[in-house]
C-alpha positions, 0 to 999 in steps of 0.5 A: 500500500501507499504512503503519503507525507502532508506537511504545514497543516494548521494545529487547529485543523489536525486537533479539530481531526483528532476530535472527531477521530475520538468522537468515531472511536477510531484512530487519527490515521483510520479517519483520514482514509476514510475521508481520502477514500470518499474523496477519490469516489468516482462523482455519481452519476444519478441524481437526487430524488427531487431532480428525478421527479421534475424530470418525470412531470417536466412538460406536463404543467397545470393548464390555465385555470385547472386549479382554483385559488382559495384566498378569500374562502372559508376553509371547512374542516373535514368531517369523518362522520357517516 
């Protein structure tokens, strides 16, 4: 396996690293992997749940006047009896 040698990180940086390698409860070192492991991730190529719903609906809008505005209606709560 690889090594790598990063010089001239600020105390503030590698201390704020510690912490949070402590707060994982793993190693200085197991931390840094992993954040260099997702940060040579291949970018995905999907997109996110609220790109793929206006894709599906694009082109297919409300027509003009298909929904009525409620400003100035009374609004009548639901009733569930029979």
């Amino acid at each position: 396996m690889a090594q790598l040698l990063v010089r001239d990180i600020e105390d503030d940086v590698k201390r704020r690293l510690q912490e949070r390698a402590r707060k994982y409860g793993m190693s200085l070192e197991e931390l840094l992997r992993d954040i260099l492991r997702d940060a040579a991730k291949e970018p995905s190529t999907s997109k996110g749940l609220g790109s793929q719903i206006a894709a599906r609906f694009r082109g297919r809008g409300f027509q003009e006047g298909e929904i009525q505005e409620l400003r100035g209606f009374a609004i009548k709560p639901a009733t569930f009896e029979e």
